[in-house]
mmCIF file as gemmi writes it, N, C-alpha and C atoms, coordinates in Angstrom:
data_model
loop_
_atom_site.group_PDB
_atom_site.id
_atom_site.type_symbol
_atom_site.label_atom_id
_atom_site.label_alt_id
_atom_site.label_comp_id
_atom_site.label_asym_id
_atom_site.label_entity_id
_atom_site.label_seq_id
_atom_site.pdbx_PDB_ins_code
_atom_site.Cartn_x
_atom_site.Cartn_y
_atom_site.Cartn_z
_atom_site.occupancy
_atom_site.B_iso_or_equiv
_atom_site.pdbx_formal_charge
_atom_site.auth_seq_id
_atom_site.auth_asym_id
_atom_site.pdbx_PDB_model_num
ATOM 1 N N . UNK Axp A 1 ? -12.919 65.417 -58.129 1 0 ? 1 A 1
ATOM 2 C CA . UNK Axp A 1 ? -13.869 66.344 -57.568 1 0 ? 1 A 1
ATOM 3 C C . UNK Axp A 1 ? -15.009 66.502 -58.568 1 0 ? 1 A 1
ATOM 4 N N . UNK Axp A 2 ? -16.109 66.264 -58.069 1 0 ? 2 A 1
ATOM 5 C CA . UNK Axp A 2 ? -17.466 66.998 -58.772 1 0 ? 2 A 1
ATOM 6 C C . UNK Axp A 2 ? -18.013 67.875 -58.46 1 0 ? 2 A 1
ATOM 7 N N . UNK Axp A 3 ? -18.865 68.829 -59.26 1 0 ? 3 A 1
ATOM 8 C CA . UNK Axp A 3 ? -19.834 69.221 -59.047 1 0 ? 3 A 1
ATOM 9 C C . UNK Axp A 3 ? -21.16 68.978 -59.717 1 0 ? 3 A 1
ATOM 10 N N . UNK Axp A 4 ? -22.045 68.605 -58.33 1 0 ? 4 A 1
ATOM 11 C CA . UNK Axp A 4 ? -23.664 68.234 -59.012 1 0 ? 4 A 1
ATOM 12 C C . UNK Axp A 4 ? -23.603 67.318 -59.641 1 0 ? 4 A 1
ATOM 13 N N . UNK Axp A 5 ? -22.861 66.392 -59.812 1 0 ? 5 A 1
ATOM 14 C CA . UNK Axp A 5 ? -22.974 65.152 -60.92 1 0 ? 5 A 1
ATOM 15 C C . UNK Axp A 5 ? -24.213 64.951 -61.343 1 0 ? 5 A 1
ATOM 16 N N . UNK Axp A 6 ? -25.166 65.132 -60.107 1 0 ? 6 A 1
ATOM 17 C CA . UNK Axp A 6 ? -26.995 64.31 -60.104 1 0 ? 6 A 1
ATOM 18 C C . UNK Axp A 6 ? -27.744 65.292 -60.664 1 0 ? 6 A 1
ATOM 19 N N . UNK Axp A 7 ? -27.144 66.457 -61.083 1 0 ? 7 A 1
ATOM 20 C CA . UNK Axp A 7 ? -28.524 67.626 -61.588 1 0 ? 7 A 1
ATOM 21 C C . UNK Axp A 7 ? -28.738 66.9 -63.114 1 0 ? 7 A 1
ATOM 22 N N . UNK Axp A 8 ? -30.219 67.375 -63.094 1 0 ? 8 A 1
ATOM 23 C CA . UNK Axp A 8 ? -30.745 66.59 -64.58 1 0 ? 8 A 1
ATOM 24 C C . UNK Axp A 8 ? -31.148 65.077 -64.508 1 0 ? 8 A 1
ATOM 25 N N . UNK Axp A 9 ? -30.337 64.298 -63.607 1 0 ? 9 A 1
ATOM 26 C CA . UNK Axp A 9 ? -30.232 62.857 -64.148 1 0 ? 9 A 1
ATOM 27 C C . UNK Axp A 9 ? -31.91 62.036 -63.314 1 0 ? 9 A 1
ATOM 28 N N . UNK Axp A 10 ? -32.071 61.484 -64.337 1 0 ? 10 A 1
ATOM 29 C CA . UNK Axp A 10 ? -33.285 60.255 -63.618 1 0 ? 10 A 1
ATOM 30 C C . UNK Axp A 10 ? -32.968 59.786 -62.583 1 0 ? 10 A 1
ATOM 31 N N . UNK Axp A 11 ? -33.736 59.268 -61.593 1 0 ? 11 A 1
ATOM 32 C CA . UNK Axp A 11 ? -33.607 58.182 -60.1 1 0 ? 11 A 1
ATOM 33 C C . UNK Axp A 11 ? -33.159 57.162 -60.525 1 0 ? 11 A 1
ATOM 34 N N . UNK Axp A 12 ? -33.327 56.84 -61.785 1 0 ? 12 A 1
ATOM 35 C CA . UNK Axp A 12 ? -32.537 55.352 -61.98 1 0 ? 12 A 1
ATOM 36 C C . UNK Axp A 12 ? -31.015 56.004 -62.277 1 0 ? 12 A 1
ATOM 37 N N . UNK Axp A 13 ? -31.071 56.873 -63.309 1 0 ? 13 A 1
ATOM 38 C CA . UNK Axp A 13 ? -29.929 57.365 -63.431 1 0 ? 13 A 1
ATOM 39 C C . UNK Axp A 13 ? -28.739 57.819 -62.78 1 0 ? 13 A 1
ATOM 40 N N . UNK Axp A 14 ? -28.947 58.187 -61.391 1 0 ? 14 A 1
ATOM 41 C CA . UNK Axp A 14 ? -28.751 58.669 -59.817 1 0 ? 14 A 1
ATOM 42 C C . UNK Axp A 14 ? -28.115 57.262 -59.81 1 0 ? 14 A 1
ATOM 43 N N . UNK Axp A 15 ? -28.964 56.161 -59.3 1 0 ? 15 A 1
ATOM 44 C CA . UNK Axp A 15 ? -28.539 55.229 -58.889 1 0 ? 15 A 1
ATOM 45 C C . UNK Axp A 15 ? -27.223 54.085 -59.603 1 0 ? 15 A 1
ATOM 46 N N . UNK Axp A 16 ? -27.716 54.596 -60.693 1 0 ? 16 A 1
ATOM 47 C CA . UNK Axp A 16 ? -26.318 54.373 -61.464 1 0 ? 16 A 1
ATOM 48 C C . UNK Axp A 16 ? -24.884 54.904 -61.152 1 0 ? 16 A 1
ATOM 49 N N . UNK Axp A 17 ? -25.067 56.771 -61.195 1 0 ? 17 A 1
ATOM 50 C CA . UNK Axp A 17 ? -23.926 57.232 -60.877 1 0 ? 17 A 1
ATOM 51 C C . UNK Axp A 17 ? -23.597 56.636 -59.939 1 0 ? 17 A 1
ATOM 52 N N . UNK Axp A 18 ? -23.861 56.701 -58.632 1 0 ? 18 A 1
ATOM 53 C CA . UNK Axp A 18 ? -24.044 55.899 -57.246 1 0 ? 18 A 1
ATOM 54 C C . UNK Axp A 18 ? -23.177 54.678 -57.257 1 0 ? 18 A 1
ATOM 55 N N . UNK Axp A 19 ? -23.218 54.104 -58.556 1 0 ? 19 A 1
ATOM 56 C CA . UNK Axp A 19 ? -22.989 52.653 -58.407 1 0 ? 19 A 1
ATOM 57 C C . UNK Axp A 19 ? -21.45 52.87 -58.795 1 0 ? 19 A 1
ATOM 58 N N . UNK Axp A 20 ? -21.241 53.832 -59.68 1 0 ? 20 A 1
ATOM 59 C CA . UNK Axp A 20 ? -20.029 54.353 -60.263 1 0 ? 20 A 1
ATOM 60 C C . UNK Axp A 20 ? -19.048 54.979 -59.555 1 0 ? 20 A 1
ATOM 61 N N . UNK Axp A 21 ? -19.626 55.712 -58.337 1 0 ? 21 A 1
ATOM 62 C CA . UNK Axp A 21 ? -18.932 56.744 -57.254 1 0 ? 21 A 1
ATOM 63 C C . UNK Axp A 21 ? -18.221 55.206 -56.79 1 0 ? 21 A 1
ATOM 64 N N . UNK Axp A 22 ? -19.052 54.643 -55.951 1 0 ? 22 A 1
ATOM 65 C CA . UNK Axp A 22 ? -19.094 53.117 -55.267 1 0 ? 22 A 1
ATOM 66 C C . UNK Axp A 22 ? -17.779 52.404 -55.285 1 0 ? 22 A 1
ATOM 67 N N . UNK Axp A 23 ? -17.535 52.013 -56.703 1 0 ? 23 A 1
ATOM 68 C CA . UNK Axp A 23 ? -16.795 51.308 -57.662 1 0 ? 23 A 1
ATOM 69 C C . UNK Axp A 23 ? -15.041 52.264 -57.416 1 0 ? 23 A 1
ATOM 70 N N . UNK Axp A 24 ? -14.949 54.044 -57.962 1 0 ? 24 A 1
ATOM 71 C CA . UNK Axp A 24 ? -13.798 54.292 -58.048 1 0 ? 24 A 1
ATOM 72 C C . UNK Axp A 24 ? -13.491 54.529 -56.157 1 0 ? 24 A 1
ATOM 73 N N . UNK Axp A 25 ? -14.246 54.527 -54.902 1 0 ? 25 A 1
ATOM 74 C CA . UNK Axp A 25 ? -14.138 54.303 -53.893 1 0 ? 25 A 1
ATOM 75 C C . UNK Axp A 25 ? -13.615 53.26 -53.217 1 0 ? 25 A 1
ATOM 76 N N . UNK Axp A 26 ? -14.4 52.042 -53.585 1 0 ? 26 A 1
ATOM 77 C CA . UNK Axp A 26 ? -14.077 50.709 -53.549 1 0 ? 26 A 1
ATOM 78 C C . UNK Axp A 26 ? -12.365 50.669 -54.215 1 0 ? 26 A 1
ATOM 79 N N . UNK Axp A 27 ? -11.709 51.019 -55.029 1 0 ? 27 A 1
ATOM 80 C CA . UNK Axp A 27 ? -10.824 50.87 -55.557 1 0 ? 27 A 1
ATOM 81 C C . UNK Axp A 27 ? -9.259 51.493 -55.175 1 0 ? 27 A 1
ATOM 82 N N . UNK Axp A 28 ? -9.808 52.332 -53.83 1 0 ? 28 A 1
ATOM 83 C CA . UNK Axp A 28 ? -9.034 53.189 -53.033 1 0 ? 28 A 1
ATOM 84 C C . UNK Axp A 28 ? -8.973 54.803 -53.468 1 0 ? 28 A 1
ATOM 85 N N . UNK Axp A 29 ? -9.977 55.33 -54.425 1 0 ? 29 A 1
ATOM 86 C CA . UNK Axp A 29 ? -9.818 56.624 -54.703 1 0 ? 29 A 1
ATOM 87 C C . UNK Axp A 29 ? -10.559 57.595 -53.627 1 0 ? 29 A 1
ATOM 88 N N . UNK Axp A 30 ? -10.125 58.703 -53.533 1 0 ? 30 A 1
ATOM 89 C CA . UNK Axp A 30 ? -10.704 59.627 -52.885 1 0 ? 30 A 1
ATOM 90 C C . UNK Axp A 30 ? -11.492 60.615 -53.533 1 0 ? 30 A 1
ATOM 91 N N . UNK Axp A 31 ? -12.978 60.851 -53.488 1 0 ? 31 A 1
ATOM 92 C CA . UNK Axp A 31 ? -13.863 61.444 -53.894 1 0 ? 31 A 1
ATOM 93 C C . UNK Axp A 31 ? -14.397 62.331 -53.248 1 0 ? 31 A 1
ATOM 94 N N . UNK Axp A 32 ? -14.548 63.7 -53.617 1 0 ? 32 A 1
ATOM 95 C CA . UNK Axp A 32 ? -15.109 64.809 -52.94 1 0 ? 32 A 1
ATOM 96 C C . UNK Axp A 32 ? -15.986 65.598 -54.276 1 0 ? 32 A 1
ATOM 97 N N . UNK Axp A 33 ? -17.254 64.947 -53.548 1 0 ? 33 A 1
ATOM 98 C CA . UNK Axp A 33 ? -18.811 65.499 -54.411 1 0 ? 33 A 1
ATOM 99 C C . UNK Axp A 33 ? -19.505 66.562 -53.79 1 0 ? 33 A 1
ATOM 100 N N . UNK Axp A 34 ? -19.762 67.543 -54.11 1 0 ? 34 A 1
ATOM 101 C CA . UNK Axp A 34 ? -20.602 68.721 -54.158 1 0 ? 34 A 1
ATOM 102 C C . UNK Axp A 34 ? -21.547 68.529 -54.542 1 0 ? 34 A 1
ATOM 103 N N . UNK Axp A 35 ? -22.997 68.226 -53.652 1 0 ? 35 A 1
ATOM 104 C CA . UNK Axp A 35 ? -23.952 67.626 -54.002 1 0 ? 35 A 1
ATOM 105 C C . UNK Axp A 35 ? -25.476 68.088 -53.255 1 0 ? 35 A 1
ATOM 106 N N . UNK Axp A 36 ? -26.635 68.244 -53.636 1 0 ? 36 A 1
ATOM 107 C CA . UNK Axp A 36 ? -27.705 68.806 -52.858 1 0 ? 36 A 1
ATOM 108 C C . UNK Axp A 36 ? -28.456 67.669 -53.083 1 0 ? 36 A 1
ATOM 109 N N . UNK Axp A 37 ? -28.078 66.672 -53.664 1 0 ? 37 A 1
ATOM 110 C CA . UNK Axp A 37 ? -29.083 65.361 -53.395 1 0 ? 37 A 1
ATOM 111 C C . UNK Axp A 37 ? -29.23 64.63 -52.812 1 0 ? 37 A 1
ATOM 112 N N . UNK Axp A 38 ? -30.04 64.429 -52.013 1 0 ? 38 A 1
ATOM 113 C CA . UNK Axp A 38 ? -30.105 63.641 -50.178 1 0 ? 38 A 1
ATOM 114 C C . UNK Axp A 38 ? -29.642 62.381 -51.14 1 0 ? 38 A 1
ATOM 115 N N . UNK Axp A 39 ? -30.439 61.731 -51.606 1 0 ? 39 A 1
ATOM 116 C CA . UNK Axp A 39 ? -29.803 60.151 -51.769 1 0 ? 39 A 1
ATOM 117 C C . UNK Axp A 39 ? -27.836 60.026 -51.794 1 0 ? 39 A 1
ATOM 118 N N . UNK Axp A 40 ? -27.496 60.762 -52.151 1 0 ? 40 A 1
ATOM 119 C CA . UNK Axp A 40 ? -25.884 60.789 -52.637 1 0 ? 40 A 1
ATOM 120 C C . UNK Axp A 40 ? -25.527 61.354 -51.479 1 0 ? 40 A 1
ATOM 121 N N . UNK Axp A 41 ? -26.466 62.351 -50.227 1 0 ? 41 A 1
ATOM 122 C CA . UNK Axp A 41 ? -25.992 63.052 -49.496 1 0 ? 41 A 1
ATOM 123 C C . UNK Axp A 41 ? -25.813 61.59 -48.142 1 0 ? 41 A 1
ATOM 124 N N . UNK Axp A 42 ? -26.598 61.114 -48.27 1 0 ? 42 A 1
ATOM 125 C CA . UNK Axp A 42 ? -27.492 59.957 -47.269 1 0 ? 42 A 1
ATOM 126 C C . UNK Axp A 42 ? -26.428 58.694 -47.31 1 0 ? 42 A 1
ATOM 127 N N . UNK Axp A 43 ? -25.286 58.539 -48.295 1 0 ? 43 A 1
ATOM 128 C CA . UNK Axp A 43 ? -24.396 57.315 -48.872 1 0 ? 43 A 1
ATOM 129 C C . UNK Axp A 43 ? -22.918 57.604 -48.599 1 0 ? 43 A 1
ATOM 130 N N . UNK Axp A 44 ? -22.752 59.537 -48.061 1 0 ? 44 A 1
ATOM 131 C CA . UNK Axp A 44 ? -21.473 59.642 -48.02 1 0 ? 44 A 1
ATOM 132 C C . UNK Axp A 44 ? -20.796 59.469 -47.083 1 0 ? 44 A 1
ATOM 133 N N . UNK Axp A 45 ? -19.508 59.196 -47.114 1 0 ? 45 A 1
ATOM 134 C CA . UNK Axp A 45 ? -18.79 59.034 -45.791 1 0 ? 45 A 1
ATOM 135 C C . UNK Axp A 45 ? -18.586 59.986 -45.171 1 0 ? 45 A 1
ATOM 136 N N . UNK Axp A 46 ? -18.054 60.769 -45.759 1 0 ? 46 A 1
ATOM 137 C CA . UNK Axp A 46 ? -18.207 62.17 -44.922 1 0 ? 46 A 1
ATOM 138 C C . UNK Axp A 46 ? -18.241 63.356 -45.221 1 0 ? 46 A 1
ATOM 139 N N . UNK Axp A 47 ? -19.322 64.051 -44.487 1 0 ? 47 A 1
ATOM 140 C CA . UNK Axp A 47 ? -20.313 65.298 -44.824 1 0 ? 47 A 1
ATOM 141 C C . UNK Axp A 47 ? -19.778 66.681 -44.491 1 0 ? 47 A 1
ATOM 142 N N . UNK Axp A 48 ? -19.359 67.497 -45.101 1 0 ? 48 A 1
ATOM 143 C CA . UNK Axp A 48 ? -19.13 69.042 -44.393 1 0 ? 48 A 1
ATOM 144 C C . UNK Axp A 48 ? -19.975 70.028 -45.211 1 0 ? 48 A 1
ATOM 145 N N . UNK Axp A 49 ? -20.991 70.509 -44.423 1 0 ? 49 A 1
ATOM 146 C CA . UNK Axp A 49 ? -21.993 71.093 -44.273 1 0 ? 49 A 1
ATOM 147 C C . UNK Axp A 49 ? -22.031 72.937 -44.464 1 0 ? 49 A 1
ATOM 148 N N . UNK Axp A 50 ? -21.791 73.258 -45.214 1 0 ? 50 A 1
ATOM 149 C CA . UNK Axp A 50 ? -21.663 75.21 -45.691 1 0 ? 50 A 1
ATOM 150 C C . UNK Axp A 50 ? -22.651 75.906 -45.406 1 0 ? 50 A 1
ATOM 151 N N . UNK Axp A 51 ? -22.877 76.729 -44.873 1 0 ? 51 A 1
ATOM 152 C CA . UNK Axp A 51 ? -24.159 77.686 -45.218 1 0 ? 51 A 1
ATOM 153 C C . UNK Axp A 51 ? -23.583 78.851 -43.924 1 0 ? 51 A 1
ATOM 154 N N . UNK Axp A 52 ? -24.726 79.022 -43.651 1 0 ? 52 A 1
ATOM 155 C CA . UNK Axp A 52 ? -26.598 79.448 -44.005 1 0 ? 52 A 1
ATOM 156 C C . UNK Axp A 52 ? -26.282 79.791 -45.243 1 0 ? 52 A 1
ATOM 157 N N . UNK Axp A 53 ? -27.109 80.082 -46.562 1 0 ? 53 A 1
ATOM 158 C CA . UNK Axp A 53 ? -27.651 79.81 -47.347 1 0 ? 53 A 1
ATOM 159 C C . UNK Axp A 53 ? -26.461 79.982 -48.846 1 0 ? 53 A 1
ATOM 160 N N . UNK Axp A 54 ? -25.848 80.663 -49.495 1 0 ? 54 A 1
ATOM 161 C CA . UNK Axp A 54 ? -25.381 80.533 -50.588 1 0 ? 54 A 1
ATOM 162 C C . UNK Axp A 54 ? -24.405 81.928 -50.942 1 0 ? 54 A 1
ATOM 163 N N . UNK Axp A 55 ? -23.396 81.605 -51.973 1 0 ? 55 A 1
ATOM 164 C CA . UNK Axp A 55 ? -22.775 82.631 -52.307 1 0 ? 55 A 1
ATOM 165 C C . UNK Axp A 55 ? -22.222 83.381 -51.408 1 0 ? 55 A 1
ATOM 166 N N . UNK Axp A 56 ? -22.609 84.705 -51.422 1 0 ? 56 A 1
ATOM 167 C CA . UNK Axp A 56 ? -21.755 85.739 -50.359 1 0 ? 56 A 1
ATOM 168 C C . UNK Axp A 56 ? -22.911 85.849 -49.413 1 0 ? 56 A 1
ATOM 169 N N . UNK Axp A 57 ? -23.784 85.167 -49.207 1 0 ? 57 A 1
ATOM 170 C CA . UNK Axp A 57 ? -24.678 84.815 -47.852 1 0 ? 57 A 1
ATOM 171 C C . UNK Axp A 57 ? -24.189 83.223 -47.081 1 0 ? 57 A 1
ATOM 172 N N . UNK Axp A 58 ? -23.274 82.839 -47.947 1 0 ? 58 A 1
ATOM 173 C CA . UNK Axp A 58 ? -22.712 81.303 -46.848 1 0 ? 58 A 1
ATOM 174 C C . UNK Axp A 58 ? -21.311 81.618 -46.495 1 0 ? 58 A 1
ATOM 175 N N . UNK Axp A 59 ? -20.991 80.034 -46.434 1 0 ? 59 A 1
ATOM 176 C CA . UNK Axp A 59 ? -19.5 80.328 -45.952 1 0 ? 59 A 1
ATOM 177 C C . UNK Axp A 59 ? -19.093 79.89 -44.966 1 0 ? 59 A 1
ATOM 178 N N . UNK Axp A 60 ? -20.527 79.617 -43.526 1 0 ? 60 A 1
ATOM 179 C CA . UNK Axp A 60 ? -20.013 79.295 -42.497 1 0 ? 60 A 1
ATOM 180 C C . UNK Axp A 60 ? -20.091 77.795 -42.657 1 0 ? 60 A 1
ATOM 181 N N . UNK Axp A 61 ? -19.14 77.135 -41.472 1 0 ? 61 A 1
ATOM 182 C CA . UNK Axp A 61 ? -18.861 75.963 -41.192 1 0 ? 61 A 1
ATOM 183 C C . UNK Axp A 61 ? -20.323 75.669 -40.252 1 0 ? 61 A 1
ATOM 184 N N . UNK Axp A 62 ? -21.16 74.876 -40.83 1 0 ? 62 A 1
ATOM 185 C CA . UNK Axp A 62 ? -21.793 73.852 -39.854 1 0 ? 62 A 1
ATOM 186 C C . UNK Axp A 62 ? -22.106 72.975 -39.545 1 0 ? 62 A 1
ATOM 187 N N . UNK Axp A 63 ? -21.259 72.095 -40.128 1 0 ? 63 A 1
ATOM 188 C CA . UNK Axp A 63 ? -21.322 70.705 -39.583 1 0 ? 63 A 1
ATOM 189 C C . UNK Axp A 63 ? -20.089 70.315 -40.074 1 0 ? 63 A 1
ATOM 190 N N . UNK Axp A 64 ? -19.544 69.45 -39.79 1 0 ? 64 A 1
ATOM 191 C CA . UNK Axp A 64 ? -18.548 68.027 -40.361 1 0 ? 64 A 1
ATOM 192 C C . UNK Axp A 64 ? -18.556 66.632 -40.166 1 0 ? 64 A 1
ATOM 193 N N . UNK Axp A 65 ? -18.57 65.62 -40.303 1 0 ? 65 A 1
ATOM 194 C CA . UNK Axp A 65 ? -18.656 64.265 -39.928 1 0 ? 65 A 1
ATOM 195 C C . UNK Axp A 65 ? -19.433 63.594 -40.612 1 0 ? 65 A 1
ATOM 196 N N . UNK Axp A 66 ? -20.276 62.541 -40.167 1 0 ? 66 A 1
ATOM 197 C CA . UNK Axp A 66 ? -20.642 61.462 -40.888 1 0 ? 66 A 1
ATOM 198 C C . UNK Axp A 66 ? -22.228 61.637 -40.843 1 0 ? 66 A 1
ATOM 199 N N . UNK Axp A 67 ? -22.929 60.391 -41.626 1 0 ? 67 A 1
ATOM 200 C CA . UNK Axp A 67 ? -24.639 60.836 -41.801 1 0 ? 67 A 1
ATOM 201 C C . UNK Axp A 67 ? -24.879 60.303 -40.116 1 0 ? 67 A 1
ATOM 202 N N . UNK Axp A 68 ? -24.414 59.74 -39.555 1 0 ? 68 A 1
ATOM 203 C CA . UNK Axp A 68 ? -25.155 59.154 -38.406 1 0 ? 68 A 1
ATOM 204 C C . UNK Axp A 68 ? -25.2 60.366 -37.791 1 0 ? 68 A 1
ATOM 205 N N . UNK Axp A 69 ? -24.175 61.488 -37.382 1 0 ? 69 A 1
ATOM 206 C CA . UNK Axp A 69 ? -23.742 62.384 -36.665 1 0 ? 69 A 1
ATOM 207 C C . UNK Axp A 69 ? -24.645 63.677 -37.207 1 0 ? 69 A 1
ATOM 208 N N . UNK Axp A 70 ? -24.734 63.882 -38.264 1 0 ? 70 A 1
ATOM 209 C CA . UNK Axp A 70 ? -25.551 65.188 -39.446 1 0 ? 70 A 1
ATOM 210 C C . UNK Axp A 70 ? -27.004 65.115 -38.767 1 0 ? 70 A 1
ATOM 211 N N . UNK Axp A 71 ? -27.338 63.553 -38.902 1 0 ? 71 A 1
ATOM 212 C CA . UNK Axp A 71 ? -28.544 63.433 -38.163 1 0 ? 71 A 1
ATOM 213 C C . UNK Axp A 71 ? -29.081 63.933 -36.85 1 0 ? 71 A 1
ATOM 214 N N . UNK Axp A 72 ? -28.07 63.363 -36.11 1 0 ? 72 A 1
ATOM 215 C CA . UNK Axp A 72 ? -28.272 64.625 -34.202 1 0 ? 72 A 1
ATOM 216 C C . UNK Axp A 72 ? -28.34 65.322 -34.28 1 0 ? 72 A 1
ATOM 217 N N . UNK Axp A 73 ? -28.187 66.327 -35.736 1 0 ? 73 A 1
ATOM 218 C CA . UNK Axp A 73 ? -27.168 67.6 -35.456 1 0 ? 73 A 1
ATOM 219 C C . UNK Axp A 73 ? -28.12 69.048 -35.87 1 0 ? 73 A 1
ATOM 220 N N . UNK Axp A 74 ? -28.693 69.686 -34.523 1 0 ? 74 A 1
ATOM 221 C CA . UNK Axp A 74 ? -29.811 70.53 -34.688 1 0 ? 74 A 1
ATOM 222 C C . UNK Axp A 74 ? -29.708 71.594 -35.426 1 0 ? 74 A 1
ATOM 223 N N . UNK Axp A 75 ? -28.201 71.918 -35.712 1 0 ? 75 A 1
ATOM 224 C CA . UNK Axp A 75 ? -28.005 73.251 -36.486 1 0 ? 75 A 1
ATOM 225 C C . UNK Axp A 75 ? -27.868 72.976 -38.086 1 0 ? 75 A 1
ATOM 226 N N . UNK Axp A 76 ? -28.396 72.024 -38.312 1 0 ? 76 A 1
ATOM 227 C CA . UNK Axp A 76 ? -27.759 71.873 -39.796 1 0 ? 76 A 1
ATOM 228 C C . UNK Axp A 76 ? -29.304 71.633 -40.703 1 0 ? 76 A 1
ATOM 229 N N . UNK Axp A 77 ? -29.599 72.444 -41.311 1 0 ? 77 A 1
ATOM 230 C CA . UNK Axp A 77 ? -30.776 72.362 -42.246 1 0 ? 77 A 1
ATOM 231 C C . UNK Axp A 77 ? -30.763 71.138 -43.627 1 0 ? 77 A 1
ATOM 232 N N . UNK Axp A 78 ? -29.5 70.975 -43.635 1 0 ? 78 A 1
ATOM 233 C CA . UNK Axp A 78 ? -29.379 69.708 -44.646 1 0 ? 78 A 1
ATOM 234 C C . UNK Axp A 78 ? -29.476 68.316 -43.314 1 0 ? 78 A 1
ATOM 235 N N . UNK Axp A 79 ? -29.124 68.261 -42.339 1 0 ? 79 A 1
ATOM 236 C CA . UNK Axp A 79 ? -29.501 67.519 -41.254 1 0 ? 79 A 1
ATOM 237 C C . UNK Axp A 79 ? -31.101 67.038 -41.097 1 0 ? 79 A 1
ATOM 238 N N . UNK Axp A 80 ? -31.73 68.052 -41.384 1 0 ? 80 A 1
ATOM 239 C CA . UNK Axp A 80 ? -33.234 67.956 -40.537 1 0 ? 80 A 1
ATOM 240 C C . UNK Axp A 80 ? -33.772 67.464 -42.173 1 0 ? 80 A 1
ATOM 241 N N . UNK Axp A 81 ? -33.814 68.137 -43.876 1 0 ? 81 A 1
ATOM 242 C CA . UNK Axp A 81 ? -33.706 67.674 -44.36 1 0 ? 81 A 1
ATOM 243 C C . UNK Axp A 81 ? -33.915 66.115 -44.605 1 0 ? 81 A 1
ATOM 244 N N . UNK Axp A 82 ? -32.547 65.494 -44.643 1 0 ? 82 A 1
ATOM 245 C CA . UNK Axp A 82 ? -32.107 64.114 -44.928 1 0 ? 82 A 1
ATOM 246 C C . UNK Axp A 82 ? -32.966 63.733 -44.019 1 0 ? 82 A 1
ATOM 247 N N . UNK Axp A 83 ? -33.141 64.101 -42.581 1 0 ? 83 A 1
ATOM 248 C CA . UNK Axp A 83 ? -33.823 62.886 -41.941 1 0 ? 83 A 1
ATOM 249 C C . UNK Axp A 83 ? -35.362 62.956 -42.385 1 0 ? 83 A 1
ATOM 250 N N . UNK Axp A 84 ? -36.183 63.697 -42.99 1 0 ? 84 A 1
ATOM 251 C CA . UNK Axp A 84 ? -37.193 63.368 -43.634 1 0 ? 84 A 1
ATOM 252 C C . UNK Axp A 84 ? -37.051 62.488 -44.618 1 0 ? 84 A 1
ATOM 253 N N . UNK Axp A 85 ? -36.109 62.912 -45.66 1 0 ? 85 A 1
ATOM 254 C CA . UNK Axp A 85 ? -35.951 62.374 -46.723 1 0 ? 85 A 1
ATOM 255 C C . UNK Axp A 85 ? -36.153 60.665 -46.471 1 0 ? 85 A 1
ATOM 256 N N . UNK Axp A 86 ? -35.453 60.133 -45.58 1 0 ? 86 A 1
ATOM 257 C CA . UNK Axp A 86 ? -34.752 58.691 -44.701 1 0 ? 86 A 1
ATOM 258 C C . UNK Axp A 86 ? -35.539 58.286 -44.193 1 0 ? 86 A 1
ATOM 259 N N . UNK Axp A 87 ? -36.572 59.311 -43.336 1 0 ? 87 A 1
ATOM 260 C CA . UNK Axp A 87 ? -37.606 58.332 -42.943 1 0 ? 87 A 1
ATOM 261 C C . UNK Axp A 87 ? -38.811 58.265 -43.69 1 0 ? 87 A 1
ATOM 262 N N . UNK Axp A 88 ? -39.001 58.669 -44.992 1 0 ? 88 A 1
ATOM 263 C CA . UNK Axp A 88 ? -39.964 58.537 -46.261 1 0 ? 88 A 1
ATOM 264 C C . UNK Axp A 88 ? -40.353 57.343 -46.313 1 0 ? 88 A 1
């Protein structure tokens, strides 16, 4: 389990971790990242989505499933998000 692995790190640096997540995945491990960075958000298999917004203002369930699905998905502000991010 992580948290934020990507705070601080360079875009190349990102893409590194990335390459590293990749690798202990590829190898049959199971990884669960806590993450606000579309690129890492945009690569995962699967997404479950917290809010509205943080702390003792979140909590609720709004979304679960995959990026193809996050994408349809009108209630999810990390949804609408990523798909800017994606179509950059």
């Amino acid at each position: 389990m992580l948290d934020e692995p990507s705070t601080g790190l360079h875009p190349s640096d990102t893409e590194r971790l990335m390459k590293i997540l990749n690798r202990l995945v590829d190898k049959g491990n199971t990884l669960i990242v806590i993450e606000h960075n579309l690129d890492i958000i945009s690569q995962a298999d699967w997404i479950i989505d917290i809010g509205p917004g943080a702390g003792k203002y979140g909590g609720t369930l709004i979304f679960e499933g995959t990026v193809t699905e996050l994408l349809q998905n009108t209630s999810s502000v990390t949804g609408e998000y990523l798909k800017k991010h994606l179509t950059k």
